[in-house]
DRENLOVO-175807 format. One record per residue: residue in one letter; x negated, y, z negated of N, C-alpha, C, CB in turn. Coordinates in steps of 0.001 Angstrom, whole numbers, plus 500000, padded with zeros to 6 digits. Atoms other than C-alpha are relative to their C-alpha. Glycine has a CB too. Layout:
BEGIN
AXYZXYZXYZXYZ
...
***
This chain:
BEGIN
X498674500575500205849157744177232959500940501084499503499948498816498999
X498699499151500917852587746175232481500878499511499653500697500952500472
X498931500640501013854754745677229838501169501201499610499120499435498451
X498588499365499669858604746492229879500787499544498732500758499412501541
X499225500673500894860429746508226551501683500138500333499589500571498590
X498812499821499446864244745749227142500645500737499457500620499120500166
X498864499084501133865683748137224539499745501185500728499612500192498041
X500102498644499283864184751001226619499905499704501379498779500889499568
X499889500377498256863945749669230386500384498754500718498746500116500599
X499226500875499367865988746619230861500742500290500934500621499495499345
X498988499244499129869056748164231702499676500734501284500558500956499223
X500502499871498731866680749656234472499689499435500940499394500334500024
X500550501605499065865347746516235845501050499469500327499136498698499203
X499131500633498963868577745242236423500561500877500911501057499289499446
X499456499170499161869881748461238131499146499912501227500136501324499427
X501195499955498675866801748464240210499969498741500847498342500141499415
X500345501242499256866603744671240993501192499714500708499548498790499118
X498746500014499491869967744786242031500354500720501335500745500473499039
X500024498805498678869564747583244912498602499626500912499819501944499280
X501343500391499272866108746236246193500132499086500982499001499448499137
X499929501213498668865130744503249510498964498896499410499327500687501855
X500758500915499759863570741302249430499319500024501257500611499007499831
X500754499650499016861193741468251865499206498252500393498918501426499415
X500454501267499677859321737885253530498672500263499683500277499472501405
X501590499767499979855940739452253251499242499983498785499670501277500550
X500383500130501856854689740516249427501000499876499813499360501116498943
X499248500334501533857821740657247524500722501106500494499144500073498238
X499438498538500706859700743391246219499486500740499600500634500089499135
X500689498742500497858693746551245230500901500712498969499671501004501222
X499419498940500758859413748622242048499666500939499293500534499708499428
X500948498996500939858492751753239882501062501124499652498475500736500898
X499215498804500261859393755094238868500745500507500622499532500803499801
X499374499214498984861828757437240262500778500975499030500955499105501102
X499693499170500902863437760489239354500544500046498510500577500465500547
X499527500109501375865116759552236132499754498679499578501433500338499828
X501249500958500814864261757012233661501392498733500559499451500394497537
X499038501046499830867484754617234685499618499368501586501658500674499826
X500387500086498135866500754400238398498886499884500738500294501058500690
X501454500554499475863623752482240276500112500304501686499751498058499609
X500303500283498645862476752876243802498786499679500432500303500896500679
X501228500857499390860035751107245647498575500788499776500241499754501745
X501580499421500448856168752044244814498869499358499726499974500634498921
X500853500741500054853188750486244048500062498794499604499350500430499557
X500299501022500779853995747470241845500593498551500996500760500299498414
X499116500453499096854630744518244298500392498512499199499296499929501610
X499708501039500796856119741155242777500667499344500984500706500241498723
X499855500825498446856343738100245376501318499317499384498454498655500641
X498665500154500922860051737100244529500273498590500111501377500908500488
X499616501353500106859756733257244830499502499590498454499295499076501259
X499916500200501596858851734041240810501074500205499354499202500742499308
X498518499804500163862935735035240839500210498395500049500876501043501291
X498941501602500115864041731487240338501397500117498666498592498298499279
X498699499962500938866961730418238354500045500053498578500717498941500197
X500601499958501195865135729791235182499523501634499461498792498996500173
X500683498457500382863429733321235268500466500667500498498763500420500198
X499374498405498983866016735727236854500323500572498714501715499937501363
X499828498734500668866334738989235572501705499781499373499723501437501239
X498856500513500768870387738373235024500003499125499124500778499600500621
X500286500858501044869231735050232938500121500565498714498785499495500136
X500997499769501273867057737030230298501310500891499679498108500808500144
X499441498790500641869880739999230022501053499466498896500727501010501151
X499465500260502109871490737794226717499249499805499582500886498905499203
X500653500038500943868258737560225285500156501168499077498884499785500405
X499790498914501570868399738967221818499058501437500224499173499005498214
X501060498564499760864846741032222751498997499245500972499022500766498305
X500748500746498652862733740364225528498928501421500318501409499511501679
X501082498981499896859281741988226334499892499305502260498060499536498334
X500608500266498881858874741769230456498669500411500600500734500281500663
X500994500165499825855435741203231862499646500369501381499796498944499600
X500122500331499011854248741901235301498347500127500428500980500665500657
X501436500046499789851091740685235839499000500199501324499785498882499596
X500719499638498935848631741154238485499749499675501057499303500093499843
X499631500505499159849466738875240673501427499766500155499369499174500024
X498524500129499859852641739547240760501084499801499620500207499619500374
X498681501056500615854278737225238661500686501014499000499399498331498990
X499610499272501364856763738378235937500507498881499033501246501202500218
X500064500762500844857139736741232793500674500871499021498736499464499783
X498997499019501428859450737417229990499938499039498639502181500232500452
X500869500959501710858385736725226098501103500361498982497981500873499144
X498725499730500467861782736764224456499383500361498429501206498623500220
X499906500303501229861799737515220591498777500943499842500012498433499552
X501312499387500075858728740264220588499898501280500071499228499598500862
X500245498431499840859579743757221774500519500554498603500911500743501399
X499802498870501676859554746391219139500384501252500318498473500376498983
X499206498629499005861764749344220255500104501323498842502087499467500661
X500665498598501346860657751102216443498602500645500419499530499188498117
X501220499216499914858327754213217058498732499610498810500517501565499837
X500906500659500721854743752968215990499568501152498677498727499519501079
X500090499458501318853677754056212494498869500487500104500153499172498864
X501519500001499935850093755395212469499572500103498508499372501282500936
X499719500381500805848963754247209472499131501782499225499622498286499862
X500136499117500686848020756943206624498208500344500384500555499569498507
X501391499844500317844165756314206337499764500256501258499175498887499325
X500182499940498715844456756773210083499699501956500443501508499155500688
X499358498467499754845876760455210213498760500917499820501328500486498786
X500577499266500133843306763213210163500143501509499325499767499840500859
X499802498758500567843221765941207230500227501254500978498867500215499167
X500087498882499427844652769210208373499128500831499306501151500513500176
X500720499130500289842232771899208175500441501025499048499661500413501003
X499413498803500696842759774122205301499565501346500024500006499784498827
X500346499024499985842554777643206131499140500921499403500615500185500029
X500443498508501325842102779204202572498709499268499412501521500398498254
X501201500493500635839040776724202115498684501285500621499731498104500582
X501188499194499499835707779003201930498834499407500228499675500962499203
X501679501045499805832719777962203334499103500681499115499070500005501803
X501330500191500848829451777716201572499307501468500615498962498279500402
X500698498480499317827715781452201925498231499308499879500392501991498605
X501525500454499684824057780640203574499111501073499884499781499428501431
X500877499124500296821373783090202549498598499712499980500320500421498980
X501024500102500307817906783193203047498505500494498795500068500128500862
X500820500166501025816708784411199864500885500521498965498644500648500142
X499146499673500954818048785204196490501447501429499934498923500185499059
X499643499183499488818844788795197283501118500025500924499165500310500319
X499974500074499352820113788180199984501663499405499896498886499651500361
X498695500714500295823046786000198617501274500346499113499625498952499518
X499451498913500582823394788459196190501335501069500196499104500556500068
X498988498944498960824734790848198681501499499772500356499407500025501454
X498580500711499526827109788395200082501503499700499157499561498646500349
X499027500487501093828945787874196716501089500938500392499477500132498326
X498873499231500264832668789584196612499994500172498250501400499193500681
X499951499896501152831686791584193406501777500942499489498466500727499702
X498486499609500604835700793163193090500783498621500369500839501569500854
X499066500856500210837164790589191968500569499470498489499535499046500702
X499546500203501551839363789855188578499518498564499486501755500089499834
X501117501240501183837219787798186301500925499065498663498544501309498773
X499118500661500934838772784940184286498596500243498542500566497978500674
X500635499646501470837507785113180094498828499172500259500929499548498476
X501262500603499719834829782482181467498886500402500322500064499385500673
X500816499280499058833493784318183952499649501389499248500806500208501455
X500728498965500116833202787285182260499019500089498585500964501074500147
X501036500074500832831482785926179344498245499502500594500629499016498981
X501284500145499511828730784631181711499304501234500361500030499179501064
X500376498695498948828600787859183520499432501061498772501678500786501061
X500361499388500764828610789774180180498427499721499309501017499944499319
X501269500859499948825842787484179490498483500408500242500234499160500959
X500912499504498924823928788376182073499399501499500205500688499739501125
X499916498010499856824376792254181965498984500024498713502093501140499599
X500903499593501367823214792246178141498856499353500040500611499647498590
X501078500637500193820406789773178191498813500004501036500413498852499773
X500885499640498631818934790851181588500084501170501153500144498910500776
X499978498402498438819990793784183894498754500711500256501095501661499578
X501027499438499616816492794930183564498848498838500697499552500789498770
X500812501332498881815267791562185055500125500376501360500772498315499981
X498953500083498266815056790867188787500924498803499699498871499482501835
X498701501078499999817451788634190146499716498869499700500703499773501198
X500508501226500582815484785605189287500437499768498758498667499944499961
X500132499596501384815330786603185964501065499672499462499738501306499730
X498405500279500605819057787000185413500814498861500825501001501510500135
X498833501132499494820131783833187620499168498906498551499836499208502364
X500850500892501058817305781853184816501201500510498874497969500516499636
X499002500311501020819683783340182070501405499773500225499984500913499176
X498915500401499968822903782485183214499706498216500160500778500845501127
X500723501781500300821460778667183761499704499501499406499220499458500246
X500166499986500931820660778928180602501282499407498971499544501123499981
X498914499892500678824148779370179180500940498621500533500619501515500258
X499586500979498770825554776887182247499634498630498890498818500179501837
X500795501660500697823171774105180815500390499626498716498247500013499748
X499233499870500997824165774780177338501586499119499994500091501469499951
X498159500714500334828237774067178087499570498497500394501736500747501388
X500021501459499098826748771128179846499751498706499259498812500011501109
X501253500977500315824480769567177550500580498945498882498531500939499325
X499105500596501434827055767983174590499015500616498677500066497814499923
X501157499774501359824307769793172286500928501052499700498047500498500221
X499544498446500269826237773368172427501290499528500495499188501472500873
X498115500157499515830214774027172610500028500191501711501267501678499136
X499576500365498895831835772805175448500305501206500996501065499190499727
X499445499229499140832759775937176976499113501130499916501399500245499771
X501087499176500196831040779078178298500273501047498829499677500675501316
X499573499000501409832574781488175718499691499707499099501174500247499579
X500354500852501540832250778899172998498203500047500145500800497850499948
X501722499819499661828158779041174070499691501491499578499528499780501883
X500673498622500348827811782762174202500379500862498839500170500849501073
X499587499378501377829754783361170912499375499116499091501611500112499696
X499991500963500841828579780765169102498967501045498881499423498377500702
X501114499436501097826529782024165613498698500006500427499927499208498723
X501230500117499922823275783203165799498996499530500755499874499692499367
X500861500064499188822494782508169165499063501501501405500780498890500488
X500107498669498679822734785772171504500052501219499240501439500104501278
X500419498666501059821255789210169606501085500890500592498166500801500139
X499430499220499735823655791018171499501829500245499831499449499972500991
X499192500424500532826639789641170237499975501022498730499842498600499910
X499561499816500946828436791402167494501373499925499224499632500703500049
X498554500409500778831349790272164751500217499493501238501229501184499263
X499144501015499059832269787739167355500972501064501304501315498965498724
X500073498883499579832176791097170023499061499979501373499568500818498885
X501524499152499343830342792226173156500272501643500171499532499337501876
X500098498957499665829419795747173336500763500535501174498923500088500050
X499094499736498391831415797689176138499347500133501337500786501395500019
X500530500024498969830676797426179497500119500926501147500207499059500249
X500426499133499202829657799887182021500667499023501455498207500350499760
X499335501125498502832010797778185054499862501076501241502206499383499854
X499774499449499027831310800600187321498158500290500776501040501302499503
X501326500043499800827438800011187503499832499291501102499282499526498973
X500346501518499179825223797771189951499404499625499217499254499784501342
X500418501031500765823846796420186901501323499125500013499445500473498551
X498588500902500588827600794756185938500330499654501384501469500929499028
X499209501025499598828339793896189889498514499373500566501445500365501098
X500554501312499983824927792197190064500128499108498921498783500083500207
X499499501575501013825675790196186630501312499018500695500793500613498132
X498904500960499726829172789270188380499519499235501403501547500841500155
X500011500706498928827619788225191712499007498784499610499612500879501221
X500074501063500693825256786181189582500712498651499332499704500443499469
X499215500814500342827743784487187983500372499033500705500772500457499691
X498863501080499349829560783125190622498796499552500975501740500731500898
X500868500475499889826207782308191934499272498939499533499703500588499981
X500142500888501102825441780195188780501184498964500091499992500808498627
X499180500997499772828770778859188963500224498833501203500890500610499906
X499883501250498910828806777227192371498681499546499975500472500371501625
X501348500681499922825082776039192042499378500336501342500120498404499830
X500548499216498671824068778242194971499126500216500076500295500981500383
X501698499610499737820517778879194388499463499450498408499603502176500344
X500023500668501306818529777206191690498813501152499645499614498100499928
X500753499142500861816681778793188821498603499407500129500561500051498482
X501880500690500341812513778893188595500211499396498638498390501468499795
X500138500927500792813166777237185353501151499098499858499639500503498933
X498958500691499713816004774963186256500428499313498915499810499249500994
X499757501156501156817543772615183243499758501067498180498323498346500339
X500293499123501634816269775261180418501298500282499387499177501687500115
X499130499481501058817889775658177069500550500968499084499879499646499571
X500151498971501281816441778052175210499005501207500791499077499119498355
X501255499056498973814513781539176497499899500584498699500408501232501657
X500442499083500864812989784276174022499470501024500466499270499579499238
X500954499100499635811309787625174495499027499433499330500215501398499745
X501693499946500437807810787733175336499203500384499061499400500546500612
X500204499250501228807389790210172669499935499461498800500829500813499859
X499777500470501315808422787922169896499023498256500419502106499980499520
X500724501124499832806728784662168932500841498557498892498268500527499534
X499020500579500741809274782096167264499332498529499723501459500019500794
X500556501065500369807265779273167460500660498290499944499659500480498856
X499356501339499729809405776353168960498854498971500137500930500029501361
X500736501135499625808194773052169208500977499439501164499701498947498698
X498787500695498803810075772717172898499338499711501328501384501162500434
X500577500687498585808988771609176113499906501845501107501688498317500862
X499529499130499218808069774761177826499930500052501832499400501000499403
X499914500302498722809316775631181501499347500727500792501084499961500377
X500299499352499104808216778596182466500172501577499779500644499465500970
X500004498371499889807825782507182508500956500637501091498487500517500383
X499515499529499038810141784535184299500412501457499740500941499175500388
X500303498610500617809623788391183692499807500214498505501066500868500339
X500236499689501360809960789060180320500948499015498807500351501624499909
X499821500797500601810988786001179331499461498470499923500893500178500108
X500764501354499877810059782508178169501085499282500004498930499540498892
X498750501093499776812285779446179118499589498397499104500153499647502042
X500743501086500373812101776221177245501028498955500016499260500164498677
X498799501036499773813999772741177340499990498830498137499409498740501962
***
């Protein structure tokens, strides 16, 4: 079925129906033609003993709004009070997010190392980040990479846990937790090492939850060397350290 709203192709239908042959056989014929005001004969045929006096095209042209019909046998039918000559709305939940350029995808690595590599270690470190990273440098650079993603997961879990301050700075300064800490201080840092840009590719390793730690959830670690004597749930060994929850 085609449907003819009069606000955009009335004024055509009568120009057209007005210049057309009646013919004895099908009907009349009407359709496209070079411009949008102007019909000439074409596929659509309409047997014109559905032109009566009731349903002529001159009739309908004082309807207020009129949707014309021409159905498949020919007939045409007009549904006054219905066309909608406002461009359709598509509704919001409809529309499809544009793609955002500056989004980064997820870096895929097949082993720790590996993801390592991939990190962008020049890059300016907010006071967060570089307390993890500092973190990491002092409490492990002689680890492997296991080693030092277990102590930054450490510190992570900490901001997490409502047991330790909310934030990573507030964690790695806090009293009397990190030996390497001094007067509320870290020692200076060697930023031109690959110890300091594997602590930073750690970091942001730790931060997006990109590879998980062999002791995952741990709170507390210690050197092997020392014997402190927690009563804690332990997780696990990971070079020269012990992890516990």
């Amino acid at each position: 079925m085609l449907k003819f709203s009069k606000a955009a192709t009335l004024a055509a239908v009568l120009v057209a129906l007005a210049s057309v042959t009646v013919y004895s056989g099908p009907g009349l014929a009407f359709g496209n033609a070079e411009a949008d005001t102007a019909l000439t004969a074409s596929s659509i045929t309409v047997d014109p003993s559905v032109l009566s006096a009731d349903l002529s095209v001159a009739a309908m042209a004082s309807k207020p709004d009129v949707e014309m019909t021409v159905t498949g046998n020919g007939d045409i039918i007009f549904i006054p009070g219905i066309a909608d000559t406002k461009p359709m709305k598509v509704p919001e939940e409809e529309l499809l997010p544009e793609e955002d350029d500056r989004t980064e995808q997820p870096v895929s690595a097949a082993s720790l190392r590996e993801l390592v590599r991939a990190q962008n270690t020049d890059i300016a470190l907010s006071a967060e980040e570089r307390c993890l990273a500092g973190t990491v440098y002092f409490e492990s650079k002689g680890e492997s990479l296991a080693g030092q993603l277990a102590v930054a997961k450490v510190v992570l879990a900490r901001k997490n846990s409502g047991r330790f301050p909310s934030s990573i700075c507030g964690v790695v300064y806090q009293k009397s937790q990190f030996s390497f800490v001094r007067g509320n201080q870290m020692p200076k840092i060697n930023t031109s090492s690959k110890s300091w840009r594997n602590a930073v590719a750690i970091t942001q390793i730790a931060l997006n939850d990109a590879w998980d730690s062999p002791v995952e959830g741990a709170l507390f670690f210690h050197a092997k060397r020392v014997r402190p004597g927690w009563r804690l749930k332990h997780l696990g060994s990971v070079d020269n350290h012990i992890f516990y929850r």
